[in-house]
N, C-alpha and C positions, 0 to 999 in steps of 0.2 A: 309629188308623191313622197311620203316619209322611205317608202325602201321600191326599189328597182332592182331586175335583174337584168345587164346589157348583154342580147346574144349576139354573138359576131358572125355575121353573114360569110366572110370571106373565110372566119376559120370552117364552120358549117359546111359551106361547098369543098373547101381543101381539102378534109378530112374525107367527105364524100368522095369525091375525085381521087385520091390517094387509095381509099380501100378497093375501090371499081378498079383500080390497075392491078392492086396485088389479087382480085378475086380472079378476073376475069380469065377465062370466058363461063364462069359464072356470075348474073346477074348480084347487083347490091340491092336489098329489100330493103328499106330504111324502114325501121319503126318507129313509129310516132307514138305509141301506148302510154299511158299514165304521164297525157299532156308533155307527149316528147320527152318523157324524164326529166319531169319538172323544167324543162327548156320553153313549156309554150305551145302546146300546139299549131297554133296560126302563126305564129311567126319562124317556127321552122318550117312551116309549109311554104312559107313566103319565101324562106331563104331556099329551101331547095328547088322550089318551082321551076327558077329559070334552066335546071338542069336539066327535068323531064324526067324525073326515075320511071322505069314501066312499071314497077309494083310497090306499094307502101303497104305495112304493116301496124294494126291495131290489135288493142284486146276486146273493144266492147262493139256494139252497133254501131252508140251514138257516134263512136269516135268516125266513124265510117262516115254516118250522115253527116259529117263537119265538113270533113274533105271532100264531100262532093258540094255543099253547099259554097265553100270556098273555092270551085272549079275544077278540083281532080276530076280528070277524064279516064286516066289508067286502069291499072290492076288495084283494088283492095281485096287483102285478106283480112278476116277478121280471126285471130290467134290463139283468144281465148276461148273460155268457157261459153257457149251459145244456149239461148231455150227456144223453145218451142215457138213463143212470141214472136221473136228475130230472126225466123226462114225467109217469110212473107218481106214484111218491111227489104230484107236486104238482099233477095231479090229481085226487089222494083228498083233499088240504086245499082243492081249487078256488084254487090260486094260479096264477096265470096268468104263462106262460112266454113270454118275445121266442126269437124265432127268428132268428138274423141272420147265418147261413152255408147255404148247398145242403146239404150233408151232416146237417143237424141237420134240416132240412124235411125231406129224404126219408125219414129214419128216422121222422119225427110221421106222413109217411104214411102209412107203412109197420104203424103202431097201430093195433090193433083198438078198441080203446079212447084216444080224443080227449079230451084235455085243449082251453081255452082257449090261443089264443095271439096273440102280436104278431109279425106282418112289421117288421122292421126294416131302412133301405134308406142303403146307403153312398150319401150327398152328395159328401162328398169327406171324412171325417176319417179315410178310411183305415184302421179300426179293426173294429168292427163294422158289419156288413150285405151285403143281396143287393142285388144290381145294379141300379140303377134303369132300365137300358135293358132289361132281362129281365122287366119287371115284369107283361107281357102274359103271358106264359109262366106267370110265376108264379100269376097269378092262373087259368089254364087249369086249371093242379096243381091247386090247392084248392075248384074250382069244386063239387064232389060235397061237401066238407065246410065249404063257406062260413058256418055257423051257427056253427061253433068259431073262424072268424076275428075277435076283439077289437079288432083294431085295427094299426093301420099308424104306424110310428113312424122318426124319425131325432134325429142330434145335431149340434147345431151345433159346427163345428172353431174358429172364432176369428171370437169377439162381445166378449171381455172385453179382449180385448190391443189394440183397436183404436178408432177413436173415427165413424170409416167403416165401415160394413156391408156394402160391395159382396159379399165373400167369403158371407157369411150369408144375402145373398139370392139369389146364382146357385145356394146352397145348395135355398134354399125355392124356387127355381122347377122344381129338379130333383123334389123332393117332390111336388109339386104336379102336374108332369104324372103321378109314379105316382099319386097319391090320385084325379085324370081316371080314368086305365085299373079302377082299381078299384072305384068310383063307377058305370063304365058297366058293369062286370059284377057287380055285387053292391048297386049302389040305396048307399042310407046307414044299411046295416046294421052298421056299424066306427067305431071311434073313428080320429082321428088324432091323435097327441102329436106335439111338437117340441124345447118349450123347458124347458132347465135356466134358473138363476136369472137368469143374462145377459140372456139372448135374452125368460126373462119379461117382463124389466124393464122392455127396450130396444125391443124389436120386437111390437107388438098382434099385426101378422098371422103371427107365432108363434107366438102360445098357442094355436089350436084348441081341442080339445073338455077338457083339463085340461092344467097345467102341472106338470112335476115337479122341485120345489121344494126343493134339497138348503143350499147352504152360506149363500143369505139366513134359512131359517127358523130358524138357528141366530145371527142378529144379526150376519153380517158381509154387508158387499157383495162380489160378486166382485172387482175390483179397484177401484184408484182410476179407473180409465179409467172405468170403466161407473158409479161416479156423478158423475164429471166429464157424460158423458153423459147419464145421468138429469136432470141440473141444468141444464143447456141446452136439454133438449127440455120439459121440466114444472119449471120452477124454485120452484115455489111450493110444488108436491106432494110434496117429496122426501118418503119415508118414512123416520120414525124406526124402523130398526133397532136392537135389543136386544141387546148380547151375551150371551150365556146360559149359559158357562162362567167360573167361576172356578178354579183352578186353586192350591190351598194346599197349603204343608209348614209344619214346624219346627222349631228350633234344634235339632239332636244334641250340639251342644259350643262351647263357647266358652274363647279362651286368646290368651295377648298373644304378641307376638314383637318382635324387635331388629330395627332398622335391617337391611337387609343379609341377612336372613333367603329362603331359598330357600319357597317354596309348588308343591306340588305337582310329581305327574310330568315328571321332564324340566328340573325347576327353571324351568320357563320364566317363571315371574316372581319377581323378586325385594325384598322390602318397601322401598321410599323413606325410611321411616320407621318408627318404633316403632308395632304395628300393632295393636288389637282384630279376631279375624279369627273366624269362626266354621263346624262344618261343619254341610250340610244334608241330607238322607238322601235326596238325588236326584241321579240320574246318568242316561247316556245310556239306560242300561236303561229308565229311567221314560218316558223321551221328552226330557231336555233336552238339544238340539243338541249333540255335542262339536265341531262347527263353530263355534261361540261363544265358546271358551276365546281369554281374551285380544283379545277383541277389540268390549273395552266397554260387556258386556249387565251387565246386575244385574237383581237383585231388591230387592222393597220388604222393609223391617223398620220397626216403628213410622212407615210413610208414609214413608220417606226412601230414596230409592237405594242399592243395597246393592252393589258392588260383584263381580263373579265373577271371583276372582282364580286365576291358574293356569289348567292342565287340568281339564274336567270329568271326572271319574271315570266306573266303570260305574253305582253305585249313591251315589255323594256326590259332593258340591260345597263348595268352599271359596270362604266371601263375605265382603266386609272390611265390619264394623260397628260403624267406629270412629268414627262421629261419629253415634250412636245412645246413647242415654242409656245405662245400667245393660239389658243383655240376659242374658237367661239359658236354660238349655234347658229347651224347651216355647214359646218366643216364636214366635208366628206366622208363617211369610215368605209372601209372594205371590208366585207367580210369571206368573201370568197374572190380570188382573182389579184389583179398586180394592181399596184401603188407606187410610183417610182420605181425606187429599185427593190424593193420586196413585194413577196407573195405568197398568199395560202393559199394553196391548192382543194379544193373537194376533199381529196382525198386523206390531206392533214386534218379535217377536221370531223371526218371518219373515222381516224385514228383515236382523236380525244374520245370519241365519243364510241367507242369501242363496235361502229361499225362498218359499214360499207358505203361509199362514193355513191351507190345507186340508193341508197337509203336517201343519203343527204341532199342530193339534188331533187328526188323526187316529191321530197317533204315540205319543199320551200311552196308556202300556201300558195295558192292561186289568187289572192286577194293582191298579192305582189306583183306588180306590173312588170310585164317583160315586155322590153323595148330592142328593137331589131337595128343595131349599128354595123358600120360599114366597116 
C-alpha cells in the first residue's frame, strides 16, 4: 500500500481500561462514529472486542448494521440524526435510536411495531433535541409505550473551550429538571446519558448511568484547556492517554535540483539552495491539509523533519530531504506518529492547519488502509 494507518491494539484497550477506572461506576460507551475517527471502524471493533463494552455508540444506521454483521451482541445506540427509513431496519438489529426533533417522535408513535429509543433534549447546543420545557408533554405522548423508553440524553455545547463550567451546568440543571418530570412518571425505568469525553473527564455529576466516550478512547484529550483543567482539579491522577494512530507513506522519488529552482503548483516556493527534494504519494485527497502548503509542517524521514515544500497536491507531496542520509524510494515517511526519536502528533498538525485533532484524523480517506498492530 502507498499509505497505511497502524492502529495499536494495546494502546486502544489501555486507554479503554484507563477511562472505565476513572468513570466508573458509570459505564464507558465507546464511539465508533465517522469510522471510529478516522481510526477504522472494524479494526477498532476488533481491538476492543476482546473487552466486551456493554454499549457502543454510532451516528448512522449503517454504522449499526456493521457491528452487528461483525458480531456485536451488546447495546447499540445510534447518536445521531435518524429518519423515518431507519425505525424498522434498526429494530430488526435491536439497535436503539435517539430521537431528537417532534416530527421523528410522532412518526415512532405513529409504529405499530416499537423499536428502543433515546429522548434527546436541547440544553442549549442548538443542534439536536426536544424542548426541555415540553418535557411534561412529552412524557404524556409516550406514557402507553414507556417500556421502549431507553433512556433520556443531551450534549454538552462548550466544556472543552473553557476552563469555567457555568455554561455546562445551567446546561445540566436544565437536564435534570426533565430527568425530575420523567422519573415522576416513569419510576427509574431509563437511563440518562450526558457526557462526551470533556464533560467525562471534567464534570462526576455528568457521567450518569454511562459515558460516551468518543476522541479520549482514541489517546488524545479534548483540548489543552480540559487537561489544563483535569491537572488542577486531580493533579496526581492525570491519565495516561495513548495515541493509537499512526499514520505512514513512502518515498515515490527522489531528485536533486539547483538553487533557484521553482517546486510545485503556482511556483510558490522557490529552492534557497541546491536541494535533495523528494515526492510522497499523498495529497489532500488522502487527508493532508492543503492549508499547510508553505507554511512550515513536515514530515519525519529517518527521525528527522522533512520539510513540505510548495503546494500540496491532490494525491502527492513534495518534501525536502536534504540533510537525511542516502534516501531512496520505498523509505518510510511519518506523517502522523513517532520515528525514532521524533514525533507529530494529530494535534501538531491541527495546529498548522488551523484546526482540530478530530478534524485531522477523521479526514484521513478511507481509501487508506488501516492495519491493526499489537
Amino acid at each position: 500500500m502507498k499509505s497505511s494507518c497502524e492502529i495499536s491494539k494495546e494502546a486502544l484497550q489501555n486507554n479503554y481500561k484507563t477511562l472505565r477506572d476513572i468513570f466508573k461506576p458509570s459505564k464507558v460507551a465507546p464511539v465508533l462514529k465517522a469510522n471510529a475517527y478516522g481510526h477504522g471502524l472494524e479494526v477498532a471493533y476488533e481491538a476492543l472486542a476482546p473487552l466486551d463494552p456493554p454499549i457502543l455508540c454510532v451516528n448512522y444506521f449503517f454504522e449499526a448494521a456493521r457491528l452487528r454483521e461483525l458480531g456485536y451482541k451488546n447495546r447499540i445506540i445510534s447518536v445521531g440524526p435518524s429518519f423515518l427509513e431507519d425505525l424498522e431496519p434498526a429494530r430488526k438489529i435491536g439497535a436503539e435510536i435517539t430521537i431528537g426533533g417532534e416530527d421523528l417522535l410522532e412518526e415512532w408513535l405513529s409504529l405499530e411495531n416499537k423499536g428502543k429509543i433515546h429522548l434527546k433534549f436541547d440544553t442549549g447546543l442548538s443542534r439536536q433535541g426536544l424542548y426541555p420545557e415540553k418535557a411534561e408533554e412529552y412524557s404524556k405522548k409516550i406514557s402507553n409505550f414507556s417500556s421502549f423508553l431507553q433512556g433520556i440524553s443531551m450534549h454538552f455545547a462548550n466544556v472543552e473551550d473553557v476552563t469555567k463550567q457555568s455554561y455546562a451546568k445551567k446546561q445540566l440543571s436544565s437536564f435534570l429538571e426533565v430527568k425530575n418530570i420523567f422519573q415522576k412518571a416513569f419510576g427509574s425505568s431509563f437511563e440518562c446519558h450526558s457526557a462526551a469525553s470533556a464533560p467525562s473527564l471534567l464534570m462526576q455529576e455528568g457521567r450518569f448511568d454511562f459515558c460516551r466516550v468518543g476522541i479520549s478512547l482514541y489517546g488524545f484529550w479534548p483540548s489543552d484547556l480540559t487537561k489544563l483543567s483535569f491537572l488542577s482539579m486531580k493533579p496526581s491522577q492525570l491519565p495516561a492517554l495513548e495515541p493509537v494512530l499512526t499514520w505512514k507513506t513512502k518515498i515515490a522519488s527522489v531528485r536533486k535540483i539547483k538553487k533557484g529552482t521553482p517546486v510545485g503548483y503556482g511556483c510558490t516556493y522557490t529552492a534557497t539552495q541546491e536541494m535533495t527534494i523528494a515526492v510522497i504519494p499523498i495529497g489532500y485527497y488522502e487527508g493532508l491539509p492543503r492549508y499547510i502548503s508553505n507554511r512550515g509542517a513536515y514530515v519525519l524521514v529517518q527521525g528527522k523533519p522533512c520539510a513540505l515544500l510548495g503546494r500540496i497536491c491532490m494525491n502527492m507531496s513534495i518534501i525536502d530531504v536534504s540533510n537525511c542520509s542516502v534516501v531512496k524510494t520505498g523509505d518510510e515517511v511519518v506523517l502522523i506518529g513517532k520515528q525514532e526519536d521524533s514525533e507529530i502528533r494529530a494535534e501538531t498538525l491541527a495546529e498548522w492547519s488551523g484546526t482540530i485533532q478530530y478534524e485531522i484524523v477523521t479526514r484521513i480517506h478511507e481509501s487508506v488502509e488501516r492495519r491493526l498492530v499489537v
